[in-house]
KOLMAR-523783 format. One record per residue (C-alpha): residue in three letters; chain; x, y, z; residue number from 1. Coordinates in Angstrom, 1 decimal, padded with zeros to 4 digits, always signed. Example, Ala and Ser with C-alpha at 12.3 -4.5 7.8 and 13.67 -1.06 7.14 Angstrom:
2
SITE  res  chain    east   north      up    n
SITE  ALA      A  +012.3  -004.5  +007.8    1
SITE  SER      A  +013.7  -001.1  +007.1    2
***
This chain:
393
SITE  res  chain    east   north      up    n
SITE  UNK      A  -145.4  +014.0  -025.2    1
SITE  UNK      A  -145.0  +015.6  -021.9    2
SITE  UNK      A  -146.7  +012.5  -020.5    3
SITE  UNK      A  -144.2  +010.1  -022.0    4
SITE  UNK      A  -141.1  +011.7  -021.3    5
SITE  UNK      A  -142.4  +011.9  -017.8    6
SITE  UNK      A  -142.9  +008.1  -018.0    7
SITE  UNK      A  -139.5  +007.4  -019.3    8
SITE  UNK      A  -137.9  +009.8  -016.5    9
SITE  UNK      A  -138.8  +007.8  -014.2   10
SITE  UNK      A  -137.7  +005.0  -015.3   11
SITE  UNK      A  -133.7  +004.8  -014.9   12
SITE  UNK      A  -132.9  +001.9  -016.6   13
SITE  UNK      A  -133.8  +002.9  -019.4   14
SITE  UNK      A  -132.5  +006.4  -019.4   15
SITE  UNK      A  -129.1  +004.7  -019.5   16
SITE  UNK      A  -129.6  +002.3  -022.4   17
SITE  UNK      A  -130.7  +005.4  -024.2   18
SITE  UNK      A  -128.0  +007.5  -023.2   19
SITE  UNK      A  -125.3  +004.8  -024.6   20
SITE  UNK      A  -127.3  +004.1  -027.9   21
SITE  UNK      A  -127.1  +007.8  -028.4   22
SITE  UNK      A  -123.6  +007.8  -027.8   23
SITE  UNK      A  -122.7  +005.2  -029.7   24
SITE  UNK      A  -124.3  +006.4  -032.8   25
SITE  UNK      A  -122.9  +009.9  -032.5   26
SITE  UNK      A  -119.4  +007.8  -032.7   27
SITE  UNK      A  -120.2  +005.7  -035.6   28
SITE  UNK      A  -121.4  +009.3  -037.7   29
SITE  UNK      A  -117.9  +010.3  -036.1   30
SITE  UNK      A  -116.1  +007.7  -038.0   31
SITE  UNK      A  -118.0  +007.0  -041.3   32
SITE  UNK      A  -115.4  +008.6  -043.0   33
SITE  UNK      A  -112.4  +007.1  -042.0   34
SITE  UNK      A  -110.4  +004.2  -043.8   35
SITE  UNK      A  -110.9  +000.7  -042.4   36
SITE  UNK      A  -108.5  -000.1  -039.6   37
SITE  UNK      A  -105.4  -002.5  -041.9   38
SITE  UNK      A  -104.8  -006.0  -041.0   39
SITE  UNK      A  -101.8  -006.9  -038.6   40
SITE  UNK      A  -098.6  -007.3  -040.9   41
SITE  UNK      A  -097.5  -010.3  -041.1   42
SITE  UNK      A  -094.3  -012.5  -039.9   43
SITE  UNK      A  -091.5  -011.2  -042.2   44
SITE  UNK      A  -090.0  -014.7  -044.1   45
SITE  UNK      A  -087.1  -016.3  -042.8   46
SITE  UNK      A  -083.9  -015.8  -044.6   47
SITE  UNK      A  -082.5  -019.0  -046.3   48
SITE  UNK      A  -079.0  -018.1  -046.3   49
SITE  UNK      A  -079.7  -018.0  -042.2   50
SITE  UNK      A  -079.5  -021.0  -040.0   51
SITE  UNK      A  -079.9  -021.4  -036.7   52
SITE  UNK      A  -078.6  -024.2  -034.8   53
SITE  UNK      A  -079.3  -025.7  -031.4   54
SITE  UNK      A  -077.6  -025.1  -028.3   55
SITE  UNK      A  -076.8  -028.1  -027.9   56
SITE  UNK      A  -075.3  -028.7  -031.6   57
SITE  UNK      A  -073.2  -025.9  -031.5   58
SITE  UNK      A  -070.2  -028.0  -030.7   59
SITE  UNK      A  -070.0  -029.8  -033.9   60
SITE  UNK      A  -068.9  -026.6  -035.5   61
SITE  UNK      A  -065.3  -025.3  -035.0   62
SITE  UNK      A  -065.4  -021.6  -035.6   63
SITE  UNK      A  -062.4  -019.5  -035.9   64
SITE  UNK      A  -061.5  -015.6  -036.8   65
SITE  UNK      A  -060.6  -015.1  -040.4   66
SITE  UNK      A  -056.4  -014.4  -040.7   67
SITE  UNK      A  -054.1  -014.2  -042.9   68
SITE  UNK      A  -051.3  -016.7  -044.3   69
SITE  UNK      A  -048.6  -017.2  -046.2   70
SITE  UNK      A  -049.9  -018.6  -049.3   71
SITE  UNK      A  -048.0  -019.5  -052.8   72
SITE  UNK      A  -050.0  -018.0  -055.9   73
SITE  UNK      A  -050.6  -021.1  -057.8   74
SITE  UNK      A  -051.8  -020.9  -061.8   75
SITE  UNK      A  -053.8  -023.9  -062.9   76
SITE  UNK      A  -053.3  -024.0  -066.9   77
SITE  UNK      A  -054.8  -026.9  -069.3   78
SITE  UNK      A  -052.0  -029.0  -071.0   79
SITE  UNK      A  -051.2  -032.0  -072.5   80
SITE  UNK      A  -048.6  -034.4  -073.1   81
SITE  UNK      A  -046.2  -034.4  -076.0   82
SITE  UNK      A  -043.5  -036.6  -077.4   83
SITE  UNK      A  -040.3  -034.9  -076.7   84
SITE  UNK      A  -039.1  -033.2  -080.1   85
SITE  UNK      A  -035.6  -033.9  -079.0   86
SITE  UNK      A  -036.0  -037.5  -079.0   87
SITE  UNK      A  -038.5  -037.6  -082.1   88
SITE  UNK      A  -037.4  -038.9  -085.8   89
SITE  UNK      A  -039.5  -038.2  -088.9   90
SITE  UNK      A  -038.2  -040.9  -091.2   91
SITE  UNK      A  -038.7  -040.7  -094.8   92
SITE  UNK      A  -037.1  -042.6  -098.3   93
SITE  UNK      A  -033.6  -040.8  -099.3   94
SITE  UNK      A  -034.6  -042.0  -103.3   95
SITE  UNK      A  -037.5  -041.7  -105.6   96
SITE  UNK      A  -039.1  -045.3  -105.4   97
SITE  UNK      A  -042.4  -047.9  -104.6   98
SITE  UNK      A  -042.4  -049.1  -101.1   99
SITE  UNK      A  -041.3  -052.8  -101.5  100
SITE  UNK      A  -042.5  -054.1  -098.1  101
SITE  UNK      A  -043.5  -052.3  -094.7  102
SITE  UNK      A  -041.6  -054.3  -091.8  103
SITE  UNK      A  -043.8  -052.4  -089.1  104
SITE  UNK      A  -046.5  -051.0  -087.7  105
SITE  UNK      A  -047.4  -047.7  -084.8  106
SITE  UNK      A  -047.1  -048.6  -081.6  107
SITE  UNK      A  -044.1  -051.4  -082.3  108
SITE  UNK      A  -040.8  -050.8  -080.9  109
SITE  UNK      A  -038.0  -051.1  -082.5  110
SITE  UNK      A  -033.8  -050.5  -082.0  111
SITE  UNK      A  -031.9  -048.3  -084.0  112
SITE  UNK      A  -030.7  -049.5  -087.3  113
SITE  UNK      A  -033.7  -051.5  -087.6  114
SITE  UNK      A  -035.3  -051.7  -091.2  115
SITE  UNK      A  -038.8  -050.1  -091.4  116
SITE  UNK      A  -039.5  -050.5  -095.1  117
SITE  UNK      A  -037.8  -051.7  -098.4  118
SITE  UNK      A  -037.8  -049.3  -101.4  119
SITE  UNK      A  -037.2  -050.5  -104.8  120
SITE  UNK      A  -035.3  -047.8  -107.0  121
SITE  UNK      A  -033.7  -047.3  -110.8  122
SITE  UNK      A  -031.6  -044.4  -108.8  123
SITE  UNK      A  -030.4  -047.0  -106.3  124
SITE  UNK      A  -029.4  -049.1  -109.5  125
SITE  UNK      A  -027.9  -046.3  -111.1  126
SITE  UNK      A  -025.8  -045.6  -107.7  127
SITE  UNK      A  -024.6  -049.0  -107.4  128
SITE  UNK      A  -023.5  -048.8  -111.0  129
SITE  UNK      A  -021.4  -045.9  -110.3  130
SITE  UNK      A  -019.7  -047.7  -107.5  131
SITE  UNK      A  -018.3  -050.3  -109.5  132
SITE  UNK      A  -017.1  -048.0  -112.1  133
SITE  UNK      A  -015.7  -045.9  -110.3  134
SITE  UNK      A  -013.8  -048.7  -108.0  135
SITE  UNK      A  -012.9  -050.4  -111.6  136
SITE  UNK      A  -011.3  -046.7  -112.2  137
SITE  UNK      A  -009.4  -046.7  -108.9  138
SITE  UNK      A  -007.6  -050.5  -109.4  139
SITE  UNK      A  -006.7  -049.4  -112.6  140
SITE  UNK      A  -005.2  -046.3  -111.8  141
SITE  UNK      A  -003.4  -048.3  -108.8  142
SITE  UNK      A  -001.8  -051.0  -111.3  143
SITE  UNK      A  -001.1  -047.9  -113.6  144
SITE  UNK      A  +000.9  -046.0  -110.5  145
SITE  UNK      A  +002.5  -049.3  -109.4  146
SITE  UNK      A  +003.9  -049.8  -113.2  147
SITE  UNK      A  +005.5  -046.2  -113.5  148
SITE  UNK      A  +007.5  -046.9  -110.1  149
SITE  UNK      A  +008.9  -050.3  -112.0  150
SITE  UNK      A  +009.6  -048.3  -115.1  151
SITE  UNK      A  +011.1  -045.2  -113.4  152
SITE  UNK      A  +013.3  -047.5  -111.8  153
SITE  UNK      A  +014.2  -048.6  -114.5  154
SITE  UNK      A  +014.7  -045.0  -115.9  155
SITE  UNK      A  +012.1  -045.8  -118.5  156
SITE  UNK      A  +009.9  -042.7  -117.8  157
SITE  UNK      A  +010.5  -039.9  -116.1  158
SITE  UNK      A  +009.2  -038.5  -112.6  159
SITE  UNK      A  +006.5  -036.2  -114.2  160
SITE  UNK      A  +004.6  -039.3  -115.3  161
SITE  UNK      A  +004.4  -041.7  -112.4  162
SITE  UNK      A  +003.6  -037.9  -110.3  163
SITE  UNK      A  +000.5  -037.6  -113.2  164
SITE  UNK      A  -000.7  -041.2  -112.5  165
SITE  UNK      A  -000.5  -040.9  -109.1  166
SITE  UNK      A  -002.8  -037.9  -109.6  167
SITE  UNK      A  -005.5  -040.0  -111.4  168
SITE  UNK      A  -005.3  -042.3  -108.6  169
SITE  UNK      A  -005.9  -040.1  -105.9  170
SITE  UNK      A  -008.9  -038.7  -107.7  171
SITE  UNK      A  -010.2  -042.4  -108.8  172
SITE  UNK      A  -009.8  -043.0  -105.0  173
SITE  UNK      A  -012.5  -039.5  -104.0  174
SITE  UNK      A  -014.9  -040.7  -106.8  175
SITE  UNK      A  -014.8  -044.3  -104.8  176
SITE  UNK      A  -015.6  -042.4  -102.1  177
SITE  UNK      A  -017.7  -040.0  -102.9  178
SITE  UNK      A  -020.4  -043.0  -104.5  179
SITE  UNK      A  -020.0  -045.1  -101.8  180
SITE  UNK      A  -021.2  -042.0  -099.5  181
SITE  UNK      A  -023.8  -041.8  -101.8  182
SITE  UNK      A  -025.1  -045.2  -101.6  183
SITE  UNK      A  -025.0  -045.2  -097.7  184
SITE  UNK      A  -027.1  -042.0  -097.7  185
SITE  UNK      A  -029.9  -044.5  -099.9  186
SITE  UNK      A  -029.8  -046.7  -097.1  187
SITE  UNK      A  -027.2  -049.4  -098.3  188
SITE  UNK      A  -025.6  -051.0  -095.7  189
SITE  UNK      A  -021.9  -051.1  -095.0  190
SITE  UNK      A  -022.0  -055.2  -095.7  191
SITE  UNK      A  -023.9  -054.8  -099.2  192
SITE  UNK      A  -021.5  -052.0  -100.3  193
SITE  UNK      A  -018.7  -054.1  -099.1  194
SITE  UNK      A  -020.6  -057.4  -101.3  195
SITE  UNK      A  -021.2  -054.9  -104.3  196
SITE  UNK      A  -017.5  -053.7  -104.4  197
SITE  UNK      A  -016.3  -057.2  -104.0  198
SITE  UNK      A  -018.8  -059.7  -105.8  199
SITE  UNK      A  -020.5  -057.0  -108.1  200
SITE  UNK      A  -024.0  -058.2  -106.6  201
SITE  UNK      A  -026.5  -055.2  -106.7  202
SITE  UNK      A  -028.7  -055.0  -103.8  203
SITE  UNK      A  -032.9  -055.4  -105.7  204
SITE  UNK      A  -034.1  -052.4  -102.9  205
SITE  UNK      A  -032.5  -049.7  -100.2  206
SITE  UNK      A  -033.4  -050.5  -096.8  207
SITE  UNK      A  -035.4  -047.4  -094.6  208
SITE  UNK      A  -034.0  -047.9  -090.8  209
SITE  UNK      A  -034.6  -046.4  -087.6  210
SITE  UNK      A  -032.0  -043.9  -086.5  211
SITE  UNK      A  -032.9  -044.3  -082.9  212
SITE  UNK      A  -034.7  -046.8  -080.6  213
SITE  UNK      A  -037.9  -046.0  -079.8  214
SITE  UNK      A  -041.6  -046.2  -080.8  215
SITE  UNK      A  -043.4  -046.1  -084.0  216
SITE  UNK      A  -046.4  -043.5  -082.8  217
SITE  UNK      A  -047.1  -043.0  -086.6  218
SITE  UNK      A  -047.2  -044.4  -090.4  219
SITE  UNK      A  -047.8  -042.4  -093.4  220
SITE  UNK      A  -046.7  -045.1  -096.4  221
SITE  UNK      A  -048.3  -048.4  -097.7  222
SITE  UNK      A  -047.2  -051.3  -099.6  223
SITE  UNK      A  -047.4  -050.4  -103.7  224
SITE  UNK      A  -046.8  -046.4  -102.8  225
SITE  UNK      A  -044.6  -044.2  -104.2  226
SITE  UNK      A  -042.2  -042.8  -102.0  227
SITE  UNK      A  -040.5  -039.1  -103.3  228
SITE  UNK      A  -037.3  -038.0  -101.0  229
SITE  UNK      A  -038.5  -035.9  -097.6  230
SITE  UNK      A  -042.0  -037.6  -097.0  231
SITE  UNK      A  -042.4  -038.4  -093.7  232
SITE  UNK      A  -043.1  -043.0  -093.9  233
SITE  UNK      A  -042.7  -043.2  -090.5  234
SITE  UNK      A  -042.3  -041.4  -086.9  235
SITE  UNK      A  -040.3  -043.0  -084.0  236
SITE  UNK      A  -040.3  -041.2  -080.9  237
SITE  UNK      A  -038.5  -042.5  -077.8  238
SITE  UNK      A  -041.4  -041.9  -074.9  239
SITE  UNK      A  -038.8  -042.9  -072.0  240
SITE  UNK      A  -038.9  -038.6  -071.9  241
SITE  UNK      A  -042.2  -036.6  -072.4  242
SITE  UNK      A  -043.2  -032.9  -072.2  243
SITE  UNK      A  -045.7  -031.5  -070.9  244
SITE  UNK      A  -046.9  -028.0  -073.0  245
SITE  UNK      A  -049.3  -025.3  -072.2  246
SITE  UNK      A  -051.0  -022.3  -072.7  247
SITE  UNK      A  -049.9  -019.7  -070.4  248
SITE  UNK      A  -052.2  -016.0  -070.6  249
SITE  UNK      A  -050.4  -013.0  -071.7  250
SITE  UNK      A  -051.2  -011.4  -068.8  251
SITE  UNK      A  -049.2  -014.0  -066.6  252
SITE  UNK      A  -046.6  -014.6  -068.8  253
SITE  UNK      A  -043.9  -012.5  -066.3  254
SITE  UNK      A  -044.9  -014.0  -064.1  255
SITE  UNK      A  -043.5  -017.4  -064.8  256
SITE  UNK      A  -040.0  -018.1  -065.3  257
SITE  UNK      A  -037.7  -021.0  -066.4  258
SITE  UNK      A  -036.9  -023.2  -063.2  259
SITE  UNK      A  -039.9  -022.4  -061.4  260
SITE  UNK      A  -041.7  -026.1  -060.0  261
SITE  UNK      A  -044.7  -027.1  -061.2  262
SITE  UNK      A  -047.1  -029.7  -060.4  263
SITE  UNK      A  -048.7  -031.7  -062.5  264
SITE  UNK      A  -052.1  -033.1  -062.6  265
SITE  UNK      A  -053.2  -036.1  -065.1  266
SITE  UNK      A  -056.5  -037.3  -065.1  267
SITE  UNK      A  -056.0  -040.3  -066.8  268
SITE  UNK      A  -053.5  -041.3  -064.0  269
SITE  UNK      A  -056.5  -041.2  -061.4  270
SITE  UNK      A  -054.5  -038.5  -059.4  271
SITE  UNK      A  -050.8  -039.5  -059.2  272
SITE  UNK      A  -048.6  -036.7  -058.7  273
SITE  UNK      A  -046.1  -035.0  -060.8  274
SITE  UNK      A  -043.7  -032.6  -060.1  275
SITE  UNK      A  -041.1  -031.0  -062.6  276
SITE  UNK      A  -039.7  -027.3  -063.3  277
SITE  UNK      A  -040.4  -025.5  -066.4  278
SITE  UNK      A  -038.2  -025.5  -068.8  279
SITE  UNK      A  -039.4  -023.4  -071.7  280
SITE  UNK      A  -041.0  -020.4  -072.2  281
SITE  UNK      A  -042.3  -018.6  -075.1  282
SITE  UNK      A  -040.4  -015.5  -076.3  283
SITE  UNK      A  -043.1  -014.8  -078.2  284
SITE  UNK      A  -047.7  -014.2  -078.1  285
SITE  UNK      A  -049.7  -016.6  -080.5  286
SITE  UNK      A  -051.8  -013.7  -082.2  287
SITE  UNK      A  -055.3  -015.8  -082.6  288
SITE  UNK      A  -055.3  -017.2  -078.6  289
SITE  UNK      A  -053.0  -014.4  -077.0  290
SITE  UNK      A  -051.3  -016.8  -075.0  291
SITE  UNK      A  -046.9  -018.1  -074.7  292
SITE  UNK      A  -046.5  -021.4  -074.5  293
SITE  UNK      A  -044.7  -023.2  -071.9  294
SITE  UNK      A  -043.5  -026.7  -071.2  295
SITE  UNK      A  -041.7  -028.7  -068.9  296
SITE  UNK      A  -040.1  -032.4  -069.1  297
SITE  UNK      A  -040.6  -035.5  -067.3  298
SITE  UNK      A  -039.6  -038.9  -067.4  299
SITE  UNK      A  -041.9  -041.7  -068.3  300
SITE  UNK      A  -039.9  -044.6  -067.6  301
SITE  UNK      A  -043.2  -046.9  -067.0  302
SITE  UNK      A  -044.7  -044.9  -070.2  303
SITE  UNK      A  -047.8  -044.0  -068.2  304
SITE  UNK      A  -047.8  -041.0  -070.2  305
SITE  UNK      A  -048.4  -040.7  -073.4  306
SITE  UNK      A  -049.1  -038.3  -076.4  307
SITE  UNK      A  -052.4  -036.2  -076.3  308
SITE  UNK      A  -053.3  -037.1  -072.6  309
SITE  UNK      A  -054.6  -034.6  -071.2  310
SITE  UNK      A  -053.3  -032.4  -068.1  311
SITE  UNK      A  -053.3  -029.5  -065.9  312
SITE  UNK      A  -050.2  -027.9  -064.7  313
SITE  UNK      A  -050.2  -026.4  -061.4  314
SITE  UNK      A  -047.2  -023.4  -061.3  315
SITE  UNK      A  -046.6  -021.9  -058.0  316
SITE  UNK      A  -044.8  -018.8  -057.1  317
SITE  UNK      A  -043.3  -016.8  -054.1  318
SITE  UNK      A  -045.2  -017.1  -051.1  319
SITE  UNK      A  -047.3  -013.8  -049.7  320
SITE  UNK      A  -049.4  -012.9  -047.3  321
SITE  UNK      A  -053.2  -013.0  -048.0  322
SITE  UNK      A  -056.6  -013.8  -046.1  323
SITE  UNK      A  -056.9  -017.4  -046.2  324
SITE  UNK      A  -059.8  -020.1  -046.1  325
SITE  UNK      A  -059.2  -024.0  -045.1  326
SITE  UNK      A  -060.6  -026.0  -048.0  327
SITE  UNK      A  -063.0  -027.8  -045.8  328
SITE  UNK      A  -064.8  -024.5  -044.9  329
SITE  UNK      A  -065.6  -024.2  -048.3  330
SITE  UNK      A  -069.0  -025.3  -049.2  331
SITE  UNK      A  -070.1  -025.5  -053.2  332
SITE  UNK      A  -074.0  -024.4  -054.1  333
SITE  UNK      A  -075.3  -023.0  -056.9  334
SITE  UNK      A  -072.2  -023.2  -059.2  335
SITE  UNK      A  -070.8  -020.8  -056.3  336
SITE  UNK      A  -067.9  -020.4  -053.6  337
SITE  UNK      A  -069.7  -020.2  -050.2  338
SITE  UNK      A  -068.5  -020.2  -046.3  339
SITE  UNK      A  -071.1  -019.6  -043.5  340
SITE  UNK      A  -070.1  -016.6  -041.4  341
SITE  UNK      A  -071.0  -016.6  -037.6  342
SITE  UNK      A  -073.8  -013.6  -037.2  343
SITE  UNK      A  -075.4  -014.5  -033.5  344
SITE  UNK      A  -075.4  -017.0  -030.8  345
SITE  UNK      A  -075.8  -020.3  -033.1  346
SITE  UNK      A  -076.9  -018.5  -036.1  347
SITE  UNK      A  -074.7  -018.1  -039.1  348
SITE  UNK      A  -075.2  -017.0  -042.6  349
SITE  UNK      A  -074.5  -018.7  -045.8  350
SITE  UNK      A  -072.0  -016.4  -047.5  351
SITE  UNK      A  -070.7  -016.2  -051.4  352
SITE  UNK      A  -066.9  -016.0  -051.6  353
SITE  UNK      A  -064.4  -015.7  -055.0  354
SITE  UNK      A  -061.7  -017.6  -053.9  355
SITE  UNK      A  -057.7  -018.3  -055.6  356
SITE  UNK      A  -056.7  -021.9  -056.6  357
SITE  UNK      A  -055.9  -024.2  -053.4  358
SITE  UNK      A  -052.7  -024.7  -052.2  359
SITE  UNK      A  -051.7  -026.9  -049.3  360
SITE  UNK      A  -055.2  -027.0  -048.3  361
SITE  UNK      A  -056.0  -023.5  -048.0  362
SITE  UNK      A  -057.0  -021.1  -050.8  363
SITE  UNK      A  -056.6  -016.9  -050.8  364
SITE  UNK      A  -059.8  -015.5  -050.4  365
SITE  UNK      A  -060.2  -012.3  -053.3  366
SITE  UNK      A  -063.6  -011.2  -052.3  367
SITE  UNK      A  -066.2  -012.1  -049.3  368
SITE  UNK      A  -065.6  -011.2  -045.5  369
SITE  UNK      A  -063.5  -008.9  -043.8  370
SITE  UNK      A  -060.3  -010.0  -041.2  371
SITE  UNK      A  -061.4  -011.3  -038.3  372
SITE  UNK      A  -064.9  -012.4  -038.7  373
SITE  UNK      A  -065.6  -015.1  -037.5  374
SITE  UNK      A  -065.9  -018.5  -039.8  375
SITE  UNK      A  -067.2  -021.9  -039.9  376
SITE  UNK      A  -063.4  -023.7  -040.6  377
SITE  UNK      A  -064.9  -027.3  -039.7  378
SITE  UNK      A  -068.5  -028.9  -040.5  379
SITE  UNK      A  -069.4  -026.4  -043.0  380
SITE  UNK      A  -070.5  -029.5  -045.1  381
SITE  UNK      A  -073.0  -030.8  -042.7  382
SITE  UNK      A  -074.5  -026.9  -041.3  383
SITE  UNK      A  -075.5  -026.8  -044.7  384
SITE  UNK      A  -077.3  -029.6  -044.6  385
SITE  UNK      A  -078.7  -028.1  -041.6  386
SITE  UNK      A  -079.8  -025.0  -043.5  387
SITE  UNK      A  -081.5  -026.9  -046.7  388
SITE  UNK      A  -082.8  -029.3  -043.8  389
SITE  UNK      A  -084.4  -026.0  -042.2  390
SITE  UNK      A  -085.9  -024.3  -045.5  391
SITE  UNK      A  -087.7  -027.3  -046.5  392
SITE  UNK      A  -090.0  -027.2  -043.5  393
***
């Protein structure tokens, strides 16, 4: 042993390689009980509500501090058009008969006095009947007053009689009256009552007519029907004057008074504007929807509007002060208000905003960033192409 360590002494080379091995071994017993070093983390992902632009495309991006503005609280409410009840006739038989013949059909229009059915009756007989009696009654009792004032002339009777004839004359005379009235109520025209009191010819049916000019929107009777007294035959409804009705919340109801302007939106008009005030509002709640109902009134001289359409009425009130967005910095995704907020030199964030109904291209901004920061106002659209562009590589 001596011998070989003497060898090895002397040879330096190798003293060194030994030396390391034996330090390097005394460092691995060092360590055998420690935990294996961990990985490098790794990049953090990139936000997708982030973009970042180029330099260079910065300008296509107008950018300005969020402010307030006066804005108008506008209410959007769901309507529709009606047929004003003002100008609407429910038209119905004034005797027990069967419906003779029906002269028209919905959606004719017709003038007023025009005949809209025929209605055959036994009461209608039995009215014309009691016109001729009781006109038979009143020429009688006028050749009976006209012979009392020859014979009192004559001082063949006294006073007391021709005043007692002329007494049954003047109630003959009501009785005329009173069935003529009667028959015109049925529906007999002034001409046939004249004919009937003249000629004695009875008219076969009465004659339902139009009380105003308008159109026939509905028709409840047919040919061979029975028709009793206060059925509805037909509806006429003169559409030269609309209303528009709505549904306004409880909650909002004070808020909306008669006279205030409203705007009004019909689809079915592919976006032509309509302006009116209201004109009615409820005094009362509807229990099952908890709403007042409100209307306004237009005209429809063209009759472009008509029943059922549907509609949205826009009511605005007094102006206020209120953080304010330009419609065009809005940008739609995912069912959600958004505007992109400027967070860094190019880089702005995708943010979700609850925003009030537009008005005048601007809408109130309820809930997202403060006053003053600093938003996209111009080329939101096409940044957010820029963003989607971005997360897809």
């Amino acid at each position: 042993m001596q011998t070989f360590s003497s060898s090895f002494a002397r040879r330096p080379g190798m003293a060194a390689a030994l030396a390391l091995c034996t330090l390097l071994a005394l460092q691995g017993c060092g360590k055998s009980n420690e935990a294996p070093a961990a990985p490098a983390a790794e990049a953090a992902p990139q936000d997708p509500m982030v973009v970042k632009v180029k330099p260079e495309m910065a300008s296509n991006f107008k950018v300005e501090p969020l402010k307030k503005a006066d804005i108008a609280s506008v209410q959007e409410i769901p309507g529709r058009i009606e047929a004003n009840q003002r100008l609407l006739s429910r038209i119905g038989a004034s005797v027990t008969g069967r419906v003779t013949d029906v002269l028209v059909e919905p959606g004719d229009n017709v003038r007023a006095g025009q005949a809209l059915a025929r209605v055959a009756s036994p009461e209608l007989t039995q009215a014309q009947l009691a016109v001729l009696r009781a006109n038979s009654n009143k020429s009688l009792a006028a050749r009976a007053v006209e012979r009392a004032r020859q014979l009192i002339q004559a001082d063949v009777i006294g006073s007391a009689e021709l005043q007692r004839r002329e007494a049954e004359l003047a109630i003959a005379t009501a009785e005329l009256r009173a069935a003529t009235d009667q028959l015109r109520l049925m529906g007999v025209s002034p001409n046939a009552i004249a004919q009937l009191r003249s000629q004695g010819t009875l008219s076969e049916a009465t004659v339902v007519s139009a009380p105003r000019a308008g159109v026939v929107i509905e028709r409840t009777v047919s040919q061979g029907q029975v028709a009793q007294p206060g059925d509805p035959m037909f509806t006429v409804a003169d559409l030269s004057n609309v209303w528009v009705v709505g549904a306004l919340p409880e909650q909002a109801a004070s808020s909306v008074e008669a006279g205030q302007s409203v705007e009004i939106d019909v689809p079915a008009l592919n976006g032509v504007p309509i302006t009116g005030k209201i004109v009615y509002v409820g005094a009362t709640v509807q229990p099952e929807t908890r709403t007042v109902a409100i209307r306004t009134q237009v005209d429809n001289a063209q009759r472009s509007l008509k029943p059922q359409m549907l509609a949205t009425m826009r009511i605005s009130g007094a102006a206020k002060p209120a953080l304010a967005l330009p419609v065009a910095a809005v940008v739609r995704e995912n069912d959600r208000d958004h505007v992109f907020v400027k967070t860094g030199d190019n880089q702005y964030r995708l943010t979700p905003v609850e925003l009030g109904a537009g008005n005048n291209g601007v809408r109130p901004l309820l809930q997202g960033p403060k006053e003053g920061e600093q938003i996209v106002t111009d080329g939101a659209f096409h940044l957010n192409n820029e963003r989607k562009r971005a997360e897809l590589e």
